[in-house]
Biopython code that builds the backbone (N, CA, C, O; Angstrom):
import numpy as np
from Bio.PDB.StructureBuilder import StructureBuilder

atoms = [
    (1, "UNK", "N", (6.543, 2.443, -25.583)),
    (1, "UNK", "CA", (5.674, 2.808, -24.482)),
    (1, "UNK", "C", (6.166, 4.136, -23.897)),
    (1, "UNK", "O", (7.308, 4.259, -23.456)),
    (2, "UNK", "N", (5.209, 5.184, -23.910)),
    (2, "UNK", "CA", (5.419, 6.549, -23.146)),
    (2, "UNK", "C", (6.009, 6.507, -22.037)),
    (2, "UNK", "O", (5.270, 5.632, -21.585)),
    (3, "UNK", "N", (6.538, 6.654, -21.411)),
    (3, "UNK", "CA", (7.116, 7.078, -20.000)),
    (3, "UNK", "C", (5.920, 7.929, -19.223)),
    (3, "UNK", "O", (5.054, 8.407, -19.956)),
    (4, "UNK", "N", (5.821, 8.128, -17.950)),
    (4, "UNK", "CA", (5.006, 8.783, -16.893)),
    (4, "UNK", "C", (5.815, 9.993, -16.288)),
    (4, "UNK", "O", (6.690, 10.049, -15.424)),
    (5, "UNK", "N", (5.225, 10.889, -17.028)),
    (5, "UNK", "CA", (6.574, 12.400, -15.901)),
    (5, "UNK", "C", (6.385, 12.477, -14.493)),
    (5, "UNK", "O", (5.288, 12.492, -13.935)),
    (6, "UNK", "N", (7.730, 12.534, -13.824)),
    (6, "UNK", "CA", (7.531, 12.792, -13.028)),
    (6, "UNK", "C", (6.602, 14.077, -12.031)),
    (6, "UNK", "O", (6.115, 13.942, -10.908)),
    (7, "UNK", "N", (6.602, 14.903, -12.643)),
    (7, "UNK", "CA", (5.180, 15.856, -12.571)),
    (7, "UNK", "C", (3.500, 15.055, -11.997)),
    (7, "UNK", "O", (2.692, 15.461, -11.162)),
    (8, "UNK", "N", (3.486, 13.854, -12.836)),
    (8, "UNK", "CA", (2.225, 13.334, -13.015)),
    (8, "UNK", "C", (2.262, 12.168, -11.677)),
    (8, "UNK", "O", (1.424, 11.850, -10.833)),
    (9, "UNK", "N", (3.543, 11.771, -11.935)),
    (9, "UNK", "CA", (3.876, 10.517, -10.349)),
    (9, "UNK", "C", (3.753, 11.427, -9.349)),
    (9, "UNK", "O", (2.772, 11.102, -8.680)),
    (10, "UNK", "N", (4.333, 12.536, -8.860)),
    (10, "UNK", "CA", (4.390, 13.423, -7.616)),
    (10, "UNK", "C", (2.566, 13.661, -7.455)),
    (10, "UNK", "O", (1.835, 13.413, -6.497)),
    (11, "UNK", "N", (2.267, 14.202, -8.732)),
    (11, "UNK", "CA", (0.815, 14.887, -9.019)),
    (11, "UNK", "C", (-0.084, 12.871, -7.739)),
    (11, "UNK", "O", (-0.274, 12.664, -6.540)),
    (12, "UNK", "N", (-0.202, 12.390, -8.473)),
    (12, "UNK", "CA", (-0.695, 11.060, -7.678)),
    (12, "UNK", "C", (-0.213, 10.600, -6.520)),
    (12, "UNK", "O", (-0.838, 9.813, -5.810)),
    (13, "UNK", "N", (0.698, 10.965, -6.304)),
    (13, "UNK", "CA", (1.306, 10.491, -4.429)),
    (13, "UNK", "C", (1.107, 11.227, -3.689)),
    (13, "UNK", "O", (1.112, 10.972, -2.484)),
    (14, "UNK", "N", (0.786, 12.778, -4.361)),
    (14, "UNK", "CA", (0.511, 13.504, -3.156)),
    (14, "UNK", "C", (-1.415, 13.637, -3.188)),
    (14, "UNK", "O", (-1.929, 14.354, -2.329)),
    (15, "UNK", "N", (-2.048, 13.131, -3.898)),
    (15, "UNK", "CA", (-3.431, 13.078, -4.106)),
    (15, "UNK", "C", (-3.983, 11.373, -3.626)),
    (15, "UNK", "O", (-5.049, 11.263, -3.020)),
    (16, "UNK", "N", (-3.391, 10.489, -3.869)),
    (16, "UNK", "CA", (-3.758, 9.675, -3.638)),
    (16, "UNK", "C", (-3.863, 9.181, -2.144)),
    (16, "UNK", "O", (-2.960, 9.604, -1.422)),
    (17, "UNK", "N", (-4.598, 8.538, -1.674)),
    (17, "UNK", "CA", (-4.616, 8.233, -0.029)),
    (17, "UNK", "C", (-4.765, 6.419, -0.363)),
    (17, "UNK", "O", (-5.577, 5.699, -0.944)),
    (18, "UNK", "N", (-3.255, 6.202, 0.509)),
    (18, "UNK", "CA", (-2.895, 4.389, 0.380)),
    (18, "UNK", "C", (-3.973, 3.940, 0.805)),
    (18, "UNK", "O", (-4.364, 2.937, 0.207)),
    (19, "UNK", "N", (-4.611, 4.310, 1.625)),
    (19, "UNK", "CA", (-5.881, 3.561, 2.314)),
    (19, "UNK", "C", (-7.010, 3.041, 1.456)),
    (19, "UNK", "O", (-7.640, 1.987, 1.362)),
    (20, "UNK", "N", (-6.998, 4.269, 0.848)),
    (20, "UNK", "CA", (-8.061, 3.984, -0.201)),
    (20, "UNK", "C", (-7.929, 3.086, -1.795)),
    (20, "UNK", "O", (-8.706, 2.511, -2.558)),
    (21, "UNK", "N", (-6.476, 3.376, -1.726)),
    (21, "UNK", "CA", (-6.072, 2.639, -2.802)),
    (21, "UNK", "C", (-5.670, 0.965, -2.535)),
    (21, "UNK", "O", (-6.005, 0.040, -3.275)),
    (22, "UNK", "N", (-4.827, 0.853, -1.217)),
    (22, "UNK", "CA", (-4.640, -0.419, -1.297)),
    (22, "UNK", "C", (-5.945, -1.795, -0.627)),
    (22, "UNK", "O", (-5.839, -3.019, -0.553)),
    (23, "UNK", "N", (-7.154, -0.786, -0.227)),
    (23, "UNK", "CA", (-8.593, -1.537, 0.130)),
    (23, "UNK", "C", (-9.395, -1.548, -1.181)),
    (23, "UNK", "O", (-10.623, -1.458, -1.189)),
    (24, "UNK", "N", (-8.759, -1.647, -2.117)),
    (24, "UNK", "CA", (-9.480, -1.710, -3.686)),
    (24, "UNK", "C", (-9.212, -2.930, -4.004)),
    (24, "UNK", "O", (-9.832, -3.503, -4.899)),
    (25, "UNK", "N", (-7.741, -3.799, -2.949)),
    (25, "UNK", "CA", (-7.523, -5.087, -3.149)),
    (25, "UNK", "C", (-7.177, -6.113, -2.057)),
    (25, "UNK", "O", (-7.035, -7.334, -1.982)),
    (26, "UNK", "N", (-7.112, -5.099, -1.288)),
    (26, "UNK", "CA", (-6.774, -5.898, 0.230)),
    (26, "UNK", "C", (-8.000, -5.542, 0.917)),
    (26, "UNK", "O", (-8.502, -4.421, 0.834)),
    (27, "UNK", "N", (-8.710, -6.956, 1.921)),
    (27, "UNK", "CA", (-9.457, -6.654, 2.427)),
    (27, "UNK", "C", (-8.614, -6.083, 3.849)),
    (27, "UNK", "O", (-7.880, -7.010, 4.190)),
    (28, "UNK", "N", (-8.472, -5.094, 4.651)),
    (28, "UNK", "CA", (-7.889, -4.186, 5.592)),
    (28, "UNK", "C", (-8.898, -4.117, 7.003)),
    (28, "UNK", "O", (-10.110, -3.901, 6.984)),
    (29, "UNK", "N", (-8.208, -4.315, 7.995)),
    (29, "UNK", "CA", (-8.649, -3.803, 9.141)),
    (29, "UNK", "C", (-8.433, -2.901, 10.386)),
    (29, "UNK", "O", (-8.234, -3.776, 11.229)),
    (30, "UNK", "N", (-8.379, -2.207, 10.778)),
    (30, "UNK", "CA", (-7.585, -1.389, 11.486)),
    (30, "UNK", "C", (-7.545, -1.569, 12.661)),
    (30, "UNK", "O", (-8.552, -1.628, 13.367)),
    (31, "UNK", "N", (-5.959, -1.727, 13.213)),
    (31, "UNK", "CA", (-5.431, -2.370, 14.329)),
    (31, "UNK", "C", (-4.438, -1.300, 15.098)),
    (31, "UNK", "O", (-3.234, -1.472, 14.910)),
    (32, "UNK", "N", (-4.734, -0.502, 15.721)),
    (32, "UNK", "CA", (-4.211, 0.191, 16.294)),
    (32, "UNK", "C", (-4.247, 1.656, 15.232)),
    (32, "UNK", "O", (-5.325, 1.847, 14.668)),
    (33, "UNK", "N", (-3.139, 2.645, 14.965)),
    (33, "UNK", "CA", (-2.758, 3.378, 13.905)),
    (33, "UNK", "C", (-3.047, 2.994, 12.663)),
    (33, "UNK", "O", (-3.796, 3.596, 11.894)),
    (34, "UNK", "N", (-2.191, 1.529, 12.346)),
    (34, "UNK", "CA", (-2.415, 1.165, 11.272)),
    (34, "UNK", "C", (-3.283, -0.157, 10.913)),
    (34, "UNK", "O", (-3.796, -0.783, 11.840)),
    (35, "UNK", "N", (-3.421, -0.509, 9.804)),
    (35, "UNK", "CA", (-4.611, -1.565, 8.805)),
    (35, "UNK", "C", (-3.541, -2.586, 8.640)),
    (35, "UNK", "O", (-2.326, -2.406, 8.718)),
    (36, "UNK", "N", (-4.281, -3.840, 8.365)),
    (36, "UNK", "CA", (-3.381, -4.929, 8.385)),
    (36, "UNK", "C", (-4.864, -5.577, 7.220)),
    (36, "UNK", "O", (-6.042, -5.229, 7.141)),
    (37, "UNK", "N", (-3.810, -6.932, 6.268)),
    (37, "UNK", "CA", (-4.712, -7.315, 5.702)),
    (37, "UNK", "C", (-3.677, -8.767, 5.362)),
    (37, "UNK", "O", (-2.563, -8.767, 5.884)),
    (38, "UNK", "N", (-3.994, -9.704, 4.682)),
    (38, "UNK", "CA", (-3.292, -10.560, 3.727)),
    (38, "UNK", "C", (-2.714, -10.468, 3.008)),
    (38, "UNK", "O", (-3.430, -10.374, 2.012)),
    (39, "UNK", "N", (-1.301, -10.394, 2.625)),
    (39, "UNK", "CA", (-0.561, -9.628, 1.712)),
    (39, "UNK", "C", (-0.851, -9.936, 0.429)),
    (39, "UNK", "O", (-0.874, -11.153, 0.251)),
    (40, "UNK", "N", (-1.081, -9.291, -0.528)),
    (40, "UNK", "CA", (-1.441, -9.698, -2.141)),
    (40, "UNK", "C", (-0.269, -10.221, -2.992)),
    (40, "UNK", "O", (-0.300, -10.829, -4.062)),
    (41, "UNK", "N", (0.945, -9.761, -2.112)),
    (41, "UNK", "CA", (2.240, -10.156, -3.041)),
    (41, "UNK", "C", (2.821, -12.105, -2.780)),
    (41, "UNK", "O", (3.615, -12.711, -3.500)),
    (42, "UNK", "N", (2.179, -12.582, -1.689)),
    (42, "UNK", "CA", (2.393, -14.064, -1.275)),
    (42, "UNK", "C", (1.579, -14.436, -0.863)),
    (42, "UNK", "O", (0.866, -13.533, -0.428)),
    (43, "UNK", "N", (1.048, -15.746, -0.658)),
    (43, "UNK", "CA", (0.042, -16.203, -0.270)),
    (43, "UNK", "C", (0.325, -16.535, 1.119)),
    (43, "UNK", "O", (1.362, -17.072, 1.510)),
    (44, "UNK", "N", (-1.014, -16.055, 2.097)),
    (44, "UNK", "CA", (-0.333, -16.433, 3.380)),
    (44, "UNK", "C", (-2.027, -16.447, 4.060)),
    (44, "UNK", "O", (-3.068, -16.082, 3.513)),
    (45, "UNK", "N", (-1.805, -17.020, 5.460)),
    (45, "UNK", "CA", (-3.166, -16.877, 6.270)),
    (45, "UNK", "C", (-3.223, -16.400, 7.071)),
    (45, "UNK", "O", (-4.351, -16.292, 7.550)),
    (46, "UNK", "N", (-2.011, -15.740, 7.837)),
    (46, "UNK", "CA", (-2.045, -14.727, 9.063)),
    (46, "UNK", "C", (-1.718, -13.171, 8.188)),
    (46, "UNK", "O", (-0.880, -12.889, 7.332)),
    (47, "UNK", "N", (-2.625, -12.498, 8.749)),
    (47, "UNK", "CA", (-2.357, -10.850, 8.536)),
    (47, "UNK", "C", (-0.950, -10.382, 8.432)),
    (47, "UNK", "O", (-0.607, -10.203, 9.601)),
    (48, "UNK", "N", (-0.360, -10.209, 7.970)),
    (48, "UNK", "CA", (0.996, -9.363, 8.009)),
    (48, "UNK", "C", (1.525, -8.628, 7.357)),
    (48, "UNK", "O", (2.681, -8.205, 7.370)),
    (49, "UNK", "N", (0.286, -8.339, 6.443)),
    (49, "UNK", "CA", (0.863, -6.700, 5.509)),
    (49, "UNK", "C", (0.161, -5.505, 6.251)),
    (49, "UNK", "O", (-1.052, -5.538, 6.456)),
    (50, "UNK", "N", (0.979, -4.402, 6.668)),
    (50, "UNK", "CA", (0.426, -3.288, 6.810)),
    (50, "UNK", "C", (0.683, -2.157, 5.989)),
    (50, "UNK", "O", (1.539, -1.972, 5.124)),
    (51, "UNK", "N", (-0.402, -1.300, 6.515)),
    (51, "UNK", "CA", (-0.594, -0.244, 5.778)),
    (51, "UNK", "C", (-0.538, 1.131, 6.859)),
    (51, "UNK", "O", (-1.301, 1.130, 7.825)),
    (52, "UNK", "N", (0.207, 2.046, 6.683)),
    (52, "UNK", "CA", (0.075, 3.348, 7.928)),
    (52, "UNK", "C", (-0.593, 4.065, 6.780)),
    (52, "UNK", "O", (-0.526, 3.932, 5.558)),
    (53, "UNK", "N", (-1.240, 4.849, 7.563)),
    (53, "UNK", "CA", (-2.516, 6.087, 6.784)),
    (53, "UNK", "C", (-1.348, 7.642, 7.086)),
    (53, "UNK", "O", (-1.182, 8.621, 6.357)),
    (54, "UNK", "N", (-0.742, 7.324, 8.389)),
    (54, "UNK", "CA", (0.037, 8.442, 8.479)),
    (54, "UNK", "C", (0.932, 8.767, 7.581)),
    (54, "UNK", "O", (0.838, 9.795, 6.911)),
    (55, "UNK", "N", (2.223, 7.634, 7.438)),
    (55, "UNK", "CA", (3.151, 7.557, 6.661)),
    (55, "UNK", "C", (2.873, 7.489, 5.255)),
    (55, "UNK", "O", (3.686, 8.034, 4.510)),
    (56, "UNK", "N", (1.962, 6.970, 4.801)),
    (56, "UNK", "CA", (1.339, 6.663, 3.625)),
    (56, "UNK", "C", (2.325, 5.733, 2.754)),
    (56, "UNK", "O", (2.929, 6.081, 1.740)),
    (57, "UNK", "N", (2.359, 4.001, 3.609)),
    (57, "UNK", "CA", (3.438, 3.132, 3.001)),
    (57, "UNK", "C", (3.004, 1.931, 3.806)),
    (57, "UNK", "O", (2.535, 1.935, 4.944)),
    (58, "UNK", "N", (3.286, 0.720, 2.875)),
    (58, "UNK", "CA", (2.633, -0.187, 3.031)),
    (58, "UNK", "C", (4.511, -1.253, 3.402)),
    (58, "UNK", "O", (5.703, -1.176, 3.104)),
    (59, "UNK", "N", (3.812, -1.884, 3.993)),
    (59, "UNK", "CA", (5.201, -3.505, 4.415)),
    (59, "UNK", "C", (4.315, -4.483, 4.854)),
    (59, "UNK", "O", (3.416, -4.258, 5.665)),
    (60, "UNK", "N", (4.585, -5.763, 4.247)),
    (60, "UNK", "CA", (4.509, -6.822, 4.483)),
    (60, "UNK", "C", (5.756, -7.434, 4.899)),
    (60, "UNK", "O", (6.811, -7.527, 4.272)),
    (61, "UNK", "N", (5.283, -8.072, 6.739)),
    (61, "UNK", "CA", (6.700, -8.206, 7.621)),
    (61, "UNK", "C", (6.560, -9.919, 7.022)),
    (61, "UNK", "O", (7.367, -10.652, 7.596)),
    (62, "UNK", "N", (5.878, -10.475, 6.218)),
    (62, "UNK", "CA", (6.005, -11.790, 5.598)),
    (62, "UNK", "C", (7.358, -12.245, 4.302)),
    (62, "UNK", "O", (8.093, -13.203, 4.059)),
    (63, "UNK", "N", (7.104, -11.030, 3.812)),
    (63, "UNK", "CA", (7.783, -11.131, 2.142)),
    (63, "UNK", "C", (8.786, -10.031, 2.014)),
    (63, "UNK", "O", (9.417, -9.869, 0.969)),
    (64, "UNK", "N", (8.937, -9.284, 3.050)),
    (64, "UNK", "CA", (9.451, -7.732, 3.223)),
    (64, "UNK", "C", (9.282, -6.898, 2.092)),
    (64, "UNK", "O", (10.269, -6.170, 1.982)),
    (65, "UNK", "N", (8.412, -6.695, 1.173)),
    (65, "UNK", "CA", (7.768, -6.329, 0.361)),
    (65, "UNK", "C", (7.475, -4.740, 1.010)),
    (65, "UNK", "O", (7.477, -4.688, 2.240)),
    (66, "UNK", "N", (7.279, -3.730, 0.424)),
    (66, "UNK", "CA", (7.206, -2.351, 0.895)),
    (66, "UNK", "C", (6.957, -1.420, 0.421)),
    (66, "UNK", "O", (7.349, -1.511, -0.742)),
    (67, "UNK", "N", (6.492, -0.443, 0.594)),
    (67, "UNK", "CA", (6.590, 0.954, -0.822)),
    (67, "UNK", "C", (5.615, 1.716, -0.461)),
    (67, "UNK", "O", (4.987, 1.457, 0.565)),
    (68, "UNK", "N", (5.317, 2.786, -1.237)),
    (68, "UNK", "CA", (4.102, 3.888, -1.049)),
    (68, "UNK", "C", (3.124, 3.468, -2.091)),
    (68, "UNK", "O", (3.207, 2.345, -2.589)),
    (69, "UNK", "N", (2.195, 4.322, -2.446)),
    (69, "UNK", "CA", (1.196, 4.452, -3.302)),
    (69, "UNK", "C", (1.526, 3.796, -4.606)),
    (69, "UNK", "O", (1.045, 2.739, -5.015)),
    (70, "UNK", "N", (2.360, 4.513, -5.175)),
    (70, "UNK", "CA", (3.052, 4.382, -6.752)),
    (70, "UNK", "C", (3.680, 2.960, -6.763)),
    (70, "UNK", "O", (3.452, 2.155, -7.666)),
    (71, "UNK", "N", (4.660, 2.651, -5.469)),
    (71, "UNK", "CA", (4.952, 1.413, -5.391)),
    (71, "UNK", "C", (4.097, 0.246, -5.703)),
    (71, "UNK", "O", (4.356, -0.654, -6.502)),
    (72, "UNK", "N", (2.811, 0.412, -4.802)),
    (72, "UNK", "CA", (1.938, -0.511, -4.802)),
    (72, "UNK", "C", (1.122, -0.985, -6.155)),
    (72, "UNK", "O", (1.007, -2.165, -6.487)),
    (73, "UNK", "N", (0.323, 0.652, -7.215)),
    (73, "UNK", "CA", (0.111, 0.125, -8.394)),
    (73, "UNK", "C", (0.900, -0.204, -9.500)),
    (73, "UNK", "O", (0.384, -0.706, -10.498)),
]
sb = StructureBuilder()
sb.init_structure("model")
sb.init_model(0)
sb.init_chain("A")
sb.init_seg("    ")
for serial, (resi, resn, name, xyz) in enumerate(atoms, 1):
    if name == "N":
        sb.init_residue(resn, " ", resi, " ")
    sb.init_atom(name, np.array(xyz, "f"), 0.0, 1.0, " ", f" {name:<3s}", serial, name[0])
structure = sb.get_structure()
């Protein structure tokens, strides 16, 4: 399996917007600054994954689960 250059990872983190990427699977709502949704990584029924649009990085305070863009796919 090819490897991904880093060229091409930078090229997508700085083009990509988390918002848009992580509402492709989380349904998201926006709660102040940031979006909150059901975390996809555990099953749960209270909201507790967020997402900042500023920072562009996602945490779930459930699973402490975390990361940016690249992290997430």
């Amino acid at each position: 399996m090819a490897r991904i250059s880093e060229q091409i990872i930078e090229q997508i983190r700085s083009t990509a917007d988390i918002i848009e990427v992580v509402s492709g699977y989380v349904q998201l709502k926006k709660r102040g600054r940031n979006y909150f949704g059901l975390c996809p990584f555990h099953g749960e029924k209270t909201a507790s994954f967020s997402v900042s649009p500023q920072r562009q990085i996602y945490k779930c305070f459930g699973c402490n689960v975390g990361g940016g863009v690249i992290n997430f796919i």
